[in-house]
Backbone bond lengths (Angstrom), bond angles and torsions (degrees), N, CA, C in turn:
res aa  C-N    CA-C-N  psi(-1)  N-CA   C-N-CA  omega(-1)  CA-C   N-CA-C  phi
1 X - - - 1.468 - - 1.526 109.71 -
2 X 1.526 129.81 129.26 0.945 145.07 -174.94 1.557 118.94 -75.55
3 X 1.312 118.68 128.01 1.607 118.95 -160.07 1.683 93.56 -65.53
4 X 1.368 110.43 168.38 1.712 122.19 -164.30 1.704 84.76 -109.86
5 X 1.721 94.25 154.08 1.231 93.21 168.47 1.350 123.77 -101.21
6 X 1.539 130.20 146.12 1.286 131.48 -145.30 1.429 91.50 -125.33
7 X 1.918 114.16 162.95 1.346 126.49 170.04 1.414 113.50 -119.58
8 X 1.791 144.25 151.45 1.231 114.61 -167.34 1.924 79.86 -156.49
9 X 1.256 118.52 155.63 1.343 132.94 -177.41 1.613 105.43 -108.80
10 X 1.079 120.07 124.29 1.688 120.58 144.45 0.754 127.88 -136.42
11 X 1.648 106.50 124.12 1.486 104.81 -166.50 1.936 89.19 -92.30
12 X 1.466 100.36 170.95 1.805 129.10 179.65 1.593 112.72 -70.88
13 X 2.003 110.58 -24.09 1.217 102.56 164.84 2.148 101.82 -130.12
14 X 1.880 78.99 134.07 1.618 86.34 -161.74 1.514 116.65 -55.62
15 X 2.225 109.91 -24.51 0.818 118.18 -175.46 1.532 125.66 -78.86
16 X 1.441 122.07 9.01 1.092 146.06 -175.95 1.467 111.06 29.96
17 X 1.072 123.21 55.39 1.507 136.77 179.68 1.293 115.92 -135.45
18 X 1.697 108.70 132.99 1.680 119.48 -150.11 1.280 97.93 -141.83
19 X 1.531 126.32 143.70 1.175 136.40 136.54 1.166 146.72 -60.06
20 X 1.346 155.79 128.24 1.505 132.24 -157.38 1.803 109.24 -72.13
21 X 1.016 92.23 140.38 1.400 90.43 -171.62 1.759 131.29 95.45
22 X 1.581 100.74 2.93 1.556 114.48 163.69 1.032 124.55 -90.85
23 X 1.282 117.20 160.84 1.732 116.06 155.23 1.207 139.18 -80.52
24 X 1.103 109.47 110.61 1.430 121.38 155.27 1.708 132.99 -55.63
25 X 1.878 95.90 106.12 1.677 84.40 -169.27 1.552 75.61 -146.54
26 X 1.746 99.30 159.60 1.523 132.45 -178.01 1.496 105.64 168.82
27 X 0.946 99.07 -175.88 1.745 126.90 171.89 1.242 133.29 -98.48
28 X 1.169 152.76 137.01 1.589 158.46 173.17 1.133 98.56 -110.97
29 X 1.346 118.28 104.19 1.728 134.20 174.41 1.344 118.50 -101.22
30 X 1.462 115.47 126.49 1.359 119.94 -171.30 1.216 112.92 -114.97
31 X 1.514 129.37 146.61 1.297 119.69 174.24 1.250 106.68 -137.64
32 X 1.654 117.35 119.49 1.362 100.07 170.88 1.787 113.57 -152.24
33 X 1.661 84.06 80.60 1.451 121.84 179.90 1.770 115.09 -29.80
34 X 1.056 111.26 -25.83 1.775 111.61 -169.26 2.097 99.64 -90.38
35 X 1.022 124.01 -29.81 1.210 126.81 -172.19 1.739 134.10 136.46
36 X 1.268 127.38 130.53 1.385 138.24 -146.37 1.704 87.96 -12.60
37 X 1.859 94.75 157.56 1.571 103.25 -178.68 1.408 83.65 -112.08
38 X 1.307 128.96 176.24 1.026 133.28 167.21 1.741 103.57 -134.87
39 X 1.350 127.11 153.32 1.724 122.82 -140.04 1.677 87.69 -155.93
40 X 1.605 103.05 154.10 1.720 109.69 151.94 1.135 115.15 -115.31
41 X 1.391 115.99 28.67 1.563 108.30 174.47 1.641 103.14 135.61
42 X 1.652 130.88 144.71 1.127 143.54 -177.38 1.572 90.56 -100.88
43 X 1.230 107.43 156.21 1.671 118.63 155.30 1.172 111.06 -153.39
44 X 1.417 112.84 160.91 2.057 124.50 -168.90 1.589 100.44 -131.19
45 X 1.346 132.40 76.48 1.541 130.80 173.48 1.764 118.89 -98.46
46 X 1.928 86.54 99.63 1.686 93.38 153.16 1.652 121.06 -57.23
47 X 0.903 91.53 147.63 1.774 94.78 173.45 1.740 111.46 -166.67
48 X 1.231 103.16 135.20 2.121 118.13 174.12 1.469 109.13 -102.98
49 X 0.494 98.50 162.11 1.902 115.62 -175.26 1.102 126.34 -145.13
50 X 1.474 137.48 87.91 1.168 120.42 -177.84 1.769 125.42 -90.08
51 X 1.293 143.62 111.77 1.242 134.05 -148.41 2.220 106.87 -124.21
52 X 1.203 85.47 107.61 1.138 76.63 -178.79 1.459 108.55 -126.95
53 X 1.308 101.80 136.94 1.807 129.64 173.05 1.621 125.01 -77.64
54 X 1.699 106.30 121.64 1.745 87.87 177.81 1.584 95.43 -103.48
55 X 1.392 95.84 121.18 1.560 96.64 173.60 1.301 96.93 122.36
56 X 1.514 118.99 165.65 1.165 139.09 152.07 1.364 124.27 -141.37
57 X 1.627 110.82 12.64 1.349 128.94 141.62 1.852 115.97 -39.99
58 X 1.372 110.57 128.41 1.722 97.70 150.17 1.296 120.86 -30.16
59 X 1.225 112.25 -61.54 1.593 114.23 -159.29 1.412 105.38 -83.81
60 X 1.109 119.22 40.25 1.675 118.96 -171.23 1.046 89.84 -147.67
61 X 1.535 137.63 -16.74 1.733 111.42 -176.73 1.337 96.93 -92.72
62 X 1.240 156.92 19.55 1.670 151.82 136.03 2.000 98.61 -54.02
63 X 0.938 112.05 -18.32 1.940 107.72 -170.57 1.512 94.71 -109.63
64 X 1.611 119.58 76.17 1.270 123.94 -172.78 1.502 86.87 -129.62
65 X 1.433 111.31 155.05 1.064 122.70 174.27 1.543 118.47 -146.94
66 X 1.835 127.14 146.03 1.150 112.80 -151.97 1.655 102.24 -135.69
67 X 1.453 128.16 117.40 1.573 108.19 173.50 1.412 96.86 -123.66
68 X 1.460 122.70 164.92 1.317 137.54 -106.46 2.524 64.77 -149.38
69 X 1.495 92.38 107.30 1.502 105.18 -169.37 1.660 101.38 -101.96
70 X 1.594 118.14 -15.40 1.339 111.89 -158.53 1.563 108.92 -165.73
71 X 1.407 139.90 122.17 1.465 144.64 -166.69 1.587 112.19 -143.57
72 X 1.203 120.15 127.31 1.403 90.69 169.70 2.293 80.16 -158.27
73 X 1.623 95.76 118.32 1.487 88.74 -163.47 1.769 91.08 -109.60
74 X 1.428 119.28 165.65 1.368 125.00 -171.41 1.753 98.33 -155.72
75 X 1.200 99.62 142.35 1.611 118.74 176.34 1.392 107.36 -99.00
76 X 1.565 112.86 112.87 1.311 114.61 164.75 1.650 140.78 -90.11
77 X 1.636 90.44 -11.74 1.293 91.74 175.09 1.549 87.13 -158.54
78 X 1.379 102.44 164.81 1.584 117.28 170.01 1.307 93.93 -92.96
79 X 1.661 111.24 178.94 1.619 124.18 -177.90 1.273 89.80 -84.69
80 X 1.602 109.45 148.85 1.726 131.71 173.41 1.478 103.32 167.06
81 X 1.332 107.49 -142.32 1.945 100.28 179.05 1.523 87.95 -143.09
82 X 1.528 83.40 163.09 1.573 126.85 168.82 1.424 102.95 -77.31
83 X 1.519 117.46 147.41 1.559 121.06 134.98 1.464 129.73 -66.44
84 X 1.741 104.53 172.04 1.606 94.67 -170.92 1.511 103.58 -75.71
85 X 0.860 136.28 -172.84 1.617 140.61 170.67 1.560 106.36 81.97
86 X 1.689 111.81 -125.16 1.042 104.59 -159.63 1.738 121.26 -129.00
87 X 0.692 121.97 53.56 1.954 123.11 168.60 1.530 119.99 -5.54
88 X 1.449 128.27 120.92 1.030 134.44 -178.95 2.094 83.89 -135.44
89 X 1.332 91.46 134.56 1.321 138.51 -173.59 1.479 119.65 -106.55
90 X 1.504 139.42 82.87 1.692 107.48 -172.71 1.577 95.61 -97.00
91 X 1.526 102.91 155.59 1.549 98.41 141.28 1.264 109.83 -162.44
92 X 1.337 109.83 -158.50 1.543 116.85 -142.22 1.749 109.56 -158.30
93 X 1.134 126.70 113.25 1.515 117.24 175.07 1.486 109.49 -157.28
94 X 1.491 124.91 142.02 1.632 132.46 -177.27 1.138 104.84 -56.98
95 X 1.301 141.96 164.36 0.947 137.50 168.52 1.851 110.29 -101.79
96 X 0.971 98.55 64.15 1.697 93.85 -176.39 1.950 104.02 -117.27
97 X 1.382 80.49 161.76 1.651 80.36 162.98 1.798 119.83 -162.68
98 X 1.148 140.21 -151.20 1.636 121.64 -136.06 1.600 96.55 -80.21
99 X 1.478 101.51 171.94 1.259 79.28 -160.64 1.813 110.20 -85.70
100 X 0.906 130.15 -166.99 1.979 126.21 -161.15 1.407 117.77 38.26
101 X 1.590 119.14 25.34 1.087 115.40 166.15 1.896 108.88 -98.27
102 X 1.275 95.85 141.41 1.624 102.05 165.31 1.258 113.27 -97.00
103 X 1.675 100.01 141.20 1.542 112.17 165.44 1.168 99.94 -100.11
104 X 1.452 120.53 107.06 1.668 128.23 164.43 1.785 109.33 -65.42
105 X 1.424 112.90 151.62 1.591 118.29 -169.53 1.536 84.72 -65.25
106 X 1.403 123.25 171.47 1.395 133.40 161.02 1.438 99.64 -93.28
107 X 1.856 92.92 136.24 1.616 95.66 -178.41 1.652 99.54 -170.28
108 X 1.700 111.29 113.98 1.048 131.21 170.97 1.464 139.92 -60.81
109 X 1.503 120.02 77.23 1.545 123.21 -133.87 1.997 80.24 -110.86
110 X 1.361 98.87 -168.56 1.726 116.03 173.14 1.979 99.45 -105.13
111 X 1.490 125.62 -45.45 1.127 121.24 -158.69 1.626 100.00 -108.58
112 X 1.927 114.40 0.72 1.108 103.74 -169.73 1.697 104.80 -159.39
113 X 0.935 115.54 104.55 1.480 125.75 -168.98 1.372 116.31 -100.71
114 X 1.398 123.53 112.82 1.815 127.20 -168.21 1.800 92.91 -122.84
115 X 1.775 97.82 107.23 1.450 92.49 166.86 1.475 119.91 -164.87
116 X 1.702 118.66 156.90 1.315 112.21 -158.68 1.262 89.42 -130.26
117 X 1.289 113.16 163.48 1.643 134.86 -168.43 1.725 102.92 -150.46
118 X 1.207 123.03 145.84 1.277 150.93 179.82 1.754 110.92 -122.09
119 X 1.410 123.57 83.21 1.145 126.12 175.16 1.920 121.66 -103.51
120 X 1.326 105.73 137.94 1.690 114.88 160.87 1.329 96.90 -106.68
121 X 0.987 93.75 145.80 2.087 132.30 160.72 1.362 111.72 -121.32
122 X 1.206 129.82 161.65 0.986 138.23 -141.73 2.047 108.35 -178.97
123 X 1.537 107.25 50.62 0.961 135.34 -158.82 2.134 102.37 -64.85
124 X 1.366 104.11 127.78 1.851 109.94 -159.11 1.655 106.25 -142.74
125 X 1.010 105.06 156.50 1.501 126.18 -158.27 1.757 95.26 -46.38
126 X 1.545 113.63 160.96 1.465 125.52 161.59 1.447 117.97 -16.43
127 X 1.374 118.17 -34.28 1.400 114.55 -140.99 1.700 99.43 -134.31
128 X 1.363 115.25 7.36 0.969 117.95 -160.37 1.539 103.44 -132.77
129 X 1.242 126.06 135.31 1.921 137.88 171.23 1.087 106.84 -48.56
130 X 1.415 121.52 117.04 1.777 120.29 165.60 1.607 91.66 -59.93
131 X 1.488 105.60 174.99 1.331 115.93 -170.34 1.743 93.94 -133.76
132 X 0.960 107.68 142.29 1.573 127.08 -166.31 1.463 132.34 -146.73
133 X 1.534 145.51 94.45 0.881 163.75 -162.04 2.019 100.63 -108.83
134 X 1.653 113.59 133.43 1.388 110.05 149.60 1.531 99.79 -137.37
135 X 1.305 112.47 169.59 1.156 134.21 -175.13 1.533 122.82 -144.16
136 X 1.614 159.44 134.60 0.938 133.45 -178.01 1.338 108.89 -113.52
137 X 0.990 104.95 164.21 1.484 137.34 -155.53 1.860 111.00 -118.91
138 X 1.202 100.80 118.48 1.662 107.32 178.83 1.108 98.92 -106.15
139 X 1.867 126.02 128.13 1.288 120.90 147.51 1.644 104.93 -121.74
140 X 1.510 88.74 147.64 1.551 123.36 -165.87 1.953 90.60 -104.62
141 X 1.144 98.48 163.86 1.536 105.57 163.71 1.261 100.88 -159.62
142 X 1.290 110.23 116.04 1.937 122.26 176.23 1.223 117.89 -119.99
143 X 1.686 104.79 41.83 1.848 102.45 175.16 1.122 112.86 -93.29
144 X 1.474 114.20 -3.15 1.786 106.17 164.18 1.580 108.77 -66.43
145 X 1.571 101.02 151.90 1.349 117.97 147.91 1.572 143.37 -55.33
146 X 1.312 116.84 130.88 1.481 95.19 175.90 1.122 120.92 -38.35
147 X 1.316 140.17 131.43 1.792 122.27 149.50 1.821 140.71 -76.58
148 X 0.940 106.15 146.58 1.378 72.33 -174.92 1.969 133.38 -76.74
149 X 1.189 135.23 166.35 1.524 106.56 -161.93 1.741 101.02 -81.17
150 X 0.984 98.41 172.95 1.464 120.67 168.17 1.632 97.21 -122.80
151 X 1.389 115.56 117.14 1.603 124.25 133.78 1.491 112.74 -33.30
152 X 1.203 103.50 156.43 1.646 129.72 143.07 1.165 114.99 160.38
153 X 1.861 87.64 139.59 1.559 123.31 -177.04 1.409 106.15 -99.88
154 X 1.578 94.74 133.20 1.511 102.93 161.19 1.539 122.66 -131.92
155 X 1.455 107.07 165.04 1.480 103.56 -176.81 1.464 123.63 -137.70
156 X 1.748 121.59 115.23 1.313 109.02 -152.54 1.627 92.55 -105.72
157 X 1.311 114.71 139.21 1.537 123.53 -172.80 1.166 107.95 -165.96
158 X 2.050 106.12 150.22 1.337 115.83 -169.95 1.339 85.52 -76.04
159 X 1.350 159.41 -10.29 1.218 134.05 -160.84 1.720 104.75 -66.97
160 X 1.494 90.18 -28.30 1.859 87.64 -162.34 1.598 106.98 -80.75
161 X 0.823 121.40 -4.48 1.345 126.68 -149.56 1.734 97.76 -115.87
162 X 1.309 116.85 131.55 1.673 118.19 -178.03 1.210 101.55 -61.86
163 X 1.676 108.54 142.31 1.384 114.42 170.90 1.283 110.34 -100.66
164 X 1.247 118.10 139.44 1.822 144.08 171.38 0.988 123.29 -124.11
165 X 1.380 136.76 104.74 1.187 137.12 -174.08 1.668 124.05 -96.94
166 X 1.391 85.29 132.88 2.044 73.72 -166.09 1.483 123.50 -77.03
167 X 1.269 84.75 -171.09 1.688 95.91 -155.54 1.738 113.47 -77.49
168 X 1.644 118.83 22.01 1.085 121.55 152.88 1.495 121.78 -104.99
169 X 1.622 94.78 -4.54 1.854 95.82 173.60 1.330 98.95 125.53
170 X 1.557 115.43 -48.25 1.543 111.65 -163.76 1.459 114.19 -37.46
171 X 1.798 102.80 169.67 0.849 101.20 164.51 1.504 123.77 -106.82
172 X 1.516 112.49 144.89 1.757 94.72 -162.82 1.385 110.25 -63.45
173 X 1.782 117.42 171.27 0.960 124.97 166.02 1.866 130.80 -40.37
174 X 1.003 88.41 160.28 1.805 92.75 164.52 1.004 137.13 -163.06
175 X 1.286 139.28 119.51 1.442 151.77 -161.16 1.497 117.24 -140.38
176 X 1.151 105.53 162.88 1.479 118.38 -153.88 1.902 87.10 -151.98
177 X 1.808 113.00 131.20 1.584 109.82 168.91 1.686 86.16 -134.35
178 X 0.992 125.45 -178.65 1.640 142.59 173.21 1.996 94.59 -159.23
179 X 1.332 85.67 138.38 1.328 99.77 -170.73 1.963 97.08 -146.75
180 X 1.922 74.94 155.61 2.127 80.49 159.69 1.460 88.10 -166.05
181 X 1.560 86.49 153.04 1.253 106.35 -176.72 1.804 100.01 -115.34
182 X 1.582 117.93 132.24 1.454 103.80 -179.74 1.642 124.27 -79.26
183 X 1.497 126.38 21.47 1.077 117.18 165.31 1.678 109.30 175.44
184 X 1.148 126.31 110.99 1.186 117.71 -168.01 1.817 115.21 -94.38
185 X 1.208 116.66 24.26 1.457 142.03 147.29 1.755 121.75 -129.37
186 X 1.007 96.81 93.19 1.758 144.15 -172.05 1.666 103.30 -86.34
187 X 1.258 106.27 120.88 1.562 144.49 170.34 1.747 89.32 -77.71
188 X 1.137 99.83 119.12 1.863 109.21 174.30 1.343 107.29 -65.49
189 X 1.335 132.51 -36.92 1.396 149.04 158.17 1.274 123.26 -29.85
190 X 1.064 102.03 -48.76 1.217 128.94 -177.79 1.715 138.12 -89.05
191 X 1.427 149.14 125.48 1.139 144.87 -156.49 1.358 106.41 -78.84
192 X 1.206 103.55 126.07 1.779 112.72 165.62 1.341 104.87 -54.13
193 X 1.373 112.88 138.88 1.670 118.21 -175.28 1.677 112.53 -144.20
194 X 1.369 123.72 136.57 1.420 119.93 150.36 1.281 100.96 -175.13
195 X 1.393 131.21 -131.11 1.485 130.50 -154.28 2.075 99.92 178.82
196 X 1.252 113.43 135.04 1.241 133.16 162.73 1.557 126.90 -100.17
197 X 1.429 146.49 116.68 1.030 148.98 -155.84 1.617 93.04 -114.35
198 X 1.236 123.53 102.64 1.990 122.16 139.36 1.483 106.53 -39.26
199 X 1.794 114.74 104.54 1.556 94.97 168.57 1.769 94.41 -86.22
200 X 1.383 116.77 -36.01 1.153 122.66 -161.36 1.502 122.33 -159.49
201 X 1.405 119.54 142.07 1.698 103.31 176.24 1.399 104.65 -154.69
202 X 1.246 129.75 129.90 1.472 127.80 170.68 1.138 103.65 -84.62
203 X 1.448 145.32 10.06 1.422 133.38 168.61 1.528 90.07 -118.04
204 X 1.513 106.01 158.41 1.532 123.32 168.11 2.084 110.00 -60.86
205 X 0.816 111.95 148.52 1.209 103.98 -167.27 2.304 95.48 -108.50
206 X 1.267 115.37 146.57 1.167 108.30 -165.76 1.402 111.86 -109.11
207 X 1.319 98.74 -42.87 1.844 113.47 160.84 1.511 112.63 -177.03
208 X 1.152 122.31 177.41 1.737 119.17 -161.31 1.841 83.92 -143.61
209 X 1.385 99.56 132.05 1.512 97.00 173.68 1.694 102.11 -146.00
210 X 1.048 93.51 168.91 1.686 114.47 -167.27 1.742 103.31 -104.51
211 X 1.393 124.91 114.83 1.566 129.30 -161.54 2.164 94.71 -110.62
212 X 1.511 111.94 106.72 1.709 78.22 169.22 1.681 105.78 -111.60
213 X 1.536 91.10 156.97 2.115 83.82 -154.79 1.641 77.66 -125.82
214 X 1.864 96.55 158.93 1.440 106.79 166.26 1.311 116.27 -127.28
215 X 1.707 108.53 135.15 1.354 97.88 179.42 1.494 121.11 -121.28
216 X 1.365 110.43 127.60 1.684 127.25 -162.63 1.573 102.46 -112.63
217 X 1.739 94.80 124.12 0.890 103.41 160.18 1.909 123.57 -123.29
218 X 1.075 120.88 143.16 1.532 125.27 171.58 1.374 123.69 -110.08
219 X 1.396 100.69 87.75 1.569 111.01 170.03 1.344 135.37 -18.04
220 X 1.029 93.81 -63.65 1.939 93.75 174.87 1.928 115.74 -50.16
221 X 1.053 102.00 -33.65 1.657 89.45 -158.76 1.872 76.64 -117.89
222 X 1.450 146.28 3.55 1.311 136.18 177.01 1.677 119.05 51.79
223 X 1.276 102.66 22.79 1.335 108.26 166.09 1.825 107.70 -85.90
224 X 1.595 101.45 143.81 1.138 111.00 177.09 1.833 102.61 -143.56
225 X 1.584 106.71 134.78 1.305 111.66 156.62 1.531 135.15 -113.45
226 X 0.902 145.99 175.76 1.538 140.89 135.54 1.129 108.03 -123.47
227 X 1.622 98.95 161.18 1.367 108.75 -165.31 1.671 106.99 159.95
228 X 1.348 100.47 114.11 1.647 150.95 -179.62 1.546 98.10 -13.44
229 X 1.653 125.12 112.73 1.177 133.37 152.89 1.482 132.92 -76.12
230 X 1.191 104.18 -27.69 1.552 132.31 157.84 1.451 119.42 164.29
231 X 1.139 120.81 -178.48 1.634 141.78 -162.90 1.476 114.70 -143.05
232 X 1.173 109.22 111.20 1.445 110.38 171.83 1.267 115.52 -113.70
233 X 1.686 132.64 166.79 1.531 133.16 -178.25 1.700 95.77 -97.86
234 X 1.224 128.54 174.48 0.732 143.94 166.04 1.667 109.91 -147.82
235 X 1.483 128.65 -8.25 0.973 105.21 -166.40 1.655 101.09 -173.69
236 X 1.186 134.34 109.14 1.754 138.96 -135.94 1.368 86.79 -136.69
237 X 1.059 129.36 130.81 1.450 161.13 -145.39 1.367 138.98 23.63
238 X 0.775 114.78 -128.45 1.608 108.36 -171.29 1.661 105.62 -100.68
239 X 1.170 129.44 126.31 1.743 123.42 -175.72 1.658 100.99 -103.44
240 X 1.202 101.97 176.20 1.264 134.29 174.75 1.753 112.03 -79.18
241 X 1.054 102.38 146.91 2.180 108.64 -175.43 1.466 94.05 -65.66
242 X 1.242 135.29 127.70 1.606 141.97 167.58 1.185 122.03 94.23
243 X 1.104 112.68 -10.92 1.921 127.06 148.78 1.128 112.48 -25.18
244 X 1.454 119.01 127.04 1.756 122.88 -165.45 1.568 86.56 -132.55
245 X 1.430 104.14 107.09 1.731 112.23 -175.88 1.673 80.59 -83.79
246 X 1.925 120.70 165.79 0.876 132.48 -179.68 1.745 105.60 -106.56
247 X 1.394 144.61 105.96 1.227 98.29 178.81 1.456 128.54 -123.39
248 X 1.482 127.13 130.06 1.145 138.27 -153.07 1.672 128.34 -132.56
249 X 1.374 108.97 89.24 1.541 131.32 -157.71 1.604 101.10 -93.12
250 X 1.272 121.69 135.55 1.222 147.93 178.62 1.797 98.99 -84.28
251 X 1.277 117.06 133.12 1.700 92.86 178.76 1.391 83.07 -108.36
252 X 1.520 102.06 154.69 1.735 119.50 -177.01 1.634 102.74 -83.63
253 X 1.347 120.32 130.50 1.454 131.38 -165.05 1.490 100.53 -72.66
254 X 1.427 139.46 -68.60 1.360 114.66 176.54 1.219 130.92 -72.00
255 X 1.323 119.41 14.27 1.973 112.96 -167.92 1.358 109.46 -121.05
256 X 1.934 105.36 -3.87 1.229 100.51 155.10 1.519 105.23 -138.12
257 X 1.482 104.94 -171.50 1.980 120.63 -178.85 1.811 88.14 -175.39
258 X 1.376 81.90 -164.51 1.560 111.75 -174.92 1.537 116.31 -57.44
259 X 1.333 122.76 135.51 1.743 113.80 -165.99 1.681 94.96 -80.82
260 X 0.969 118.97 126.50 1.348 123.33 176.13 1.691 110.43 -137.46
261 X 1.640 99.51 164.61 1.581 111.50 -155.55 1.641 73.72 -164.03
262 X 1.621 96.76 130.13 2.035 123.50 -166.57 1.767 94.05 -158.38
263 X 0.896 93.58 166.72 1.577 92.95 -178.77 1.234 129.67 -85.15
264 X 1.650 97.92 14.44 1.446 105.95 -178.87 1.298 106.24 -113.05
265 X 1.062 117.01 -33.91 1.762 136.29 -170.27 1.515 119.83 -148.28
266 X 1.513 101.90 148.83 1.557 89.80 174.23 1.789 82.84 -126.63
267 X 1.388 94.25 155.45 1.946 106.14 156.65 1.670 114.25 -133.31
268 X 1.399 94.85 147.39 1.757 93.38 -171.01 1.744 89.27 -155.84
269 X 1.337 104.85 159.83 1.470 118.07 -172.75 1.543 111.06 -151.39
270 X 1.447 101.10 139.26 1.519 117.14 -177.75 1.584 108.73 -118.47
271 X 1.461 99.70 150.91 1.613 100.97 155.45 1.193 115.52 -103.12
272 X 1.466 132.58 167.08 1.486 146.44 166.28 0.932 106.31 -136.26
273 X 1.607 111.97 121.79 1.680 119.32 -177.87 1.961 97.03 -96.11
274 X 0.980 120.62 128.93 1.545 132.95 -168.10 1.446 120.00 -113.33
275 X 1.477 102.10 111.03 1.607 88.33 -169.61 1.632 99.64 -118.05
276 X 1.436 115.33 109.40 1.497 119.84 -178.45 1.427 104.09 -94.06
277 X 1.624 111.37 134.37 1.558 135.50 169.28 1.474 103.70 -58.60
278 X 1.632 108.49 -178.74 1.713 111.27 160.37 1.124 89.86 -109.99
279 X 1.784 141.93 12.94 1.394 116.89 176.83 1.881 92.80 -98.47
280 X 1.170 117.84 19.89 1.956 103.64 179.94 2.000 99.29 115.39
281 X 1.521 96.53 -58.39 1.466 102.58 -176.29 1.197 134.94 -32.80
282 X 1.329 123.47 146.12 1.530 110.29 177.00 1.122 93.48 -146.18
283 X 1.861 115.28 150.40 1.726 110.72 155.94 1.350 90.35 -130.75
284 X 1.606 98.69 176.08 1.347 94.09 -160.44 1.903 96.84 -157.20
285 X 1.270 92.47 168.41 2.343 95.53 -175.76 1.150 91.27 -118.52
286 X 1.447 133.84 151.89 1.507 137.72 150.66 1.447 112.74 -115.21
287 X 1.293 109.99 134.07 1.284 102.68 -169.81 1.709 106.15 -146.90
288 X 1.312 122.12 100.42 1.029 148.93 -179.02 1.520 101.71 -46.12
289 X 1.683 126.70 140.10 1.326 129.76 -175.34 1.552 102.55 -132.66
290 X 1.318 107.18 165.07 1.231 108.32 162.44 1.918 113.54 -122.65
291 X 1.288 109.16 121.07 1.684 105.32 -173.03 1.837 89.54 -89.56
292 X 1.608 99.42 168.23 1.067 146.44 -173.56 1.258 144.10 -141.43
293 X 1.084 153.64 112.30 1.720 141.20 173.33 1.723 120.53 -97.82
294 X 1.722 107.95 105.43 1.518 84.77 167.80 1.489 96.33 -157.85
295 X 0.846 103.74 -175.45 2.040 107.36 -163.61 1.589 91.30 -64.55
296 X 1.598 120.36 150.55 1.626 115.54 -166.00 1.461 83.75 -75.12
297 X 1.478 93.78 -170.79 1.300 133.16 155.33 1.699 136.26 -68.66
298 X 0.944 117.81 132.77 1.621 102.77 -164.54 1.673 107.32 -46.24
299 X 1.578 117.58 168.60 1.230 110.74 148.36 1.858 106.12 61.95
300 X 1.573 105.54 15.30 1.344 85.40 -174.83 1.809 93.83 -126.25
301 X 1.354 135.18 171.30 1.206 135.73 167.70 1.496 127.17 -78.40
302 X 1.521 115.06 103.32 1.419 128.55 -162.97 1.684 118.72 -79.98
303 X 1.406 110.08 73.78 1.500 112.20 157.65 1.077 144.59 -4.92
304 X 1.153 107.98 -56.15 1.700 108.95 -163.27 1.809 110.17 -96.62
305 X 1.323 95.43 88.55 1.202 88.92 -172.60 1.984 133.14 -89.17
């Protein structure tokens, strides 16, 4: 049996991540090892997608809905044939599109899905398999400015919190943390950073971890969820009184971007610093952020790769 002939994309950057307003260039490679193909035509279709979910119920992701944010289609070849072996294809196109349209960053949410694809077809007689290649496409947008940071300190303590004493008499626990975070408008590029201080704890402490959550909302139907981008430890067993944990979060490249609010959707993201007992307990800080995209800061470690 004679090998099939196949279609394959490469783009010029491996990391396939674009700015609005770049070029898009690579190759469309064909192979079709058994002998000339014969074709009705090549095509190259950009395309965005915006997909948004009401709910984050099971029974709510069937009520999804999808509009079509970005297109830009190109003819690479007219119908005729291929040679046997192997076809290399270049091309080349801006990445722009009409004008008052936005290119939203690509960003893989539960209630809100931002994403672009780069497809060839490879359109063939009655009797014969079109041929079909996709690929995705990351766009970044870094025409904001640095901002400058904002501090903030926080402080988690039984003082604030009503006391109840249980039903053997004791008296409840008590703890005291002091924390700072070095900027609560965050460069996506860039690592979330600050430090937690143990002033004190009458319970054993089990570990302290760093939670970053996203929260999506979809305008039209006013559903909103949150819900967990990931969780990291920062800090595994029980510490010492004046212990200054360091803490330093990697942000995950597709699950977040820039906090944005459009008239279709808004997205926004918090941290929760988490401090779990060895008796089960946990208390915990929430602390609402604002993300950003723009070239780092000198001297600092560049993320987005």
């Amino acid at each position: 049996m004679s090998a099939q002939p196949s279609v394959n994309i490469v783009l010029k950057r491996p990391d396939r991540t674009y700015t609005p307003g770049a070029p898009v260039n690579g190759f469309v490679i064909i192979d079709s090892p058994g002998q000339q193909m014969s074709h009705n035509g090549i095509n190259l279709l950009f395309e965005g997608v915006l997909t948004l979910t009401h709910g984050i119920d099971a029974a709510a992701f069937s009520q999804s809905e999808q509009s079509q944010t970005a297109k830009i289609q190109i003819e690479l070849a007219k119908a005729g044939k291929l040679p046997k072996g192997q076809t290399e294809i270049p091309f080349e196109f801006p990445l722009q599109t009409e004008k008052g349209v936005t290119l939203f960053e690509t960003y893989h949410g539960i209630m809100i899905n931002i994403r672009y694809s780069l497809a060839v077809e490879i359109q063939r007689g009655v009797f014969s398999k079109s041929l079909r290649k996709t690929v995705e496409i990351i766009i970044v947008n870094y025409s904001q400015e640095i901002r400058s940071l904002q501090p903030l300190e926080f402080e988690m303590s039984s003082d604030k919190r009503k006391k109840i004493a249980d039903k053997s008499g004791k008296e409840p626990p008590t703890y005291k943390f002091r924390g700072r975070i070095d900027s609560r408008i965050c460069n996506v590029v860039e690592p979330f950073t600050g430090e937690i201080e143990v002033i004190h704890s009458s319970l054993p402490i089990r570990s302290i971890e760093l939670q970053l959550v996203r929260v999506e909302t979809v305008v039209s139907s006013g559903k909103k969820g949150e819900t967990e981008i990931q969780n990291i430890q920062i800090a595994d067993g029980d510490l010492l009184h004046g212990t200054k944990m360091p803490m330093h979060m990697i942000l995950p490249r597709l699950f977040t971007c820039s906090t944005m609010k459009s008239e279709l959707f808004e997205l926004q993201f918090e941290v929760n610093v988490v401090v779990l007992f060895q008796d089960q307990s946990l208390v915990s800080e929430n602390i609402p952020i604002v993300f950003y995209r723009s070239k780092p800061r000198k001297n600092t470690v560049w993320t987005d790769l």
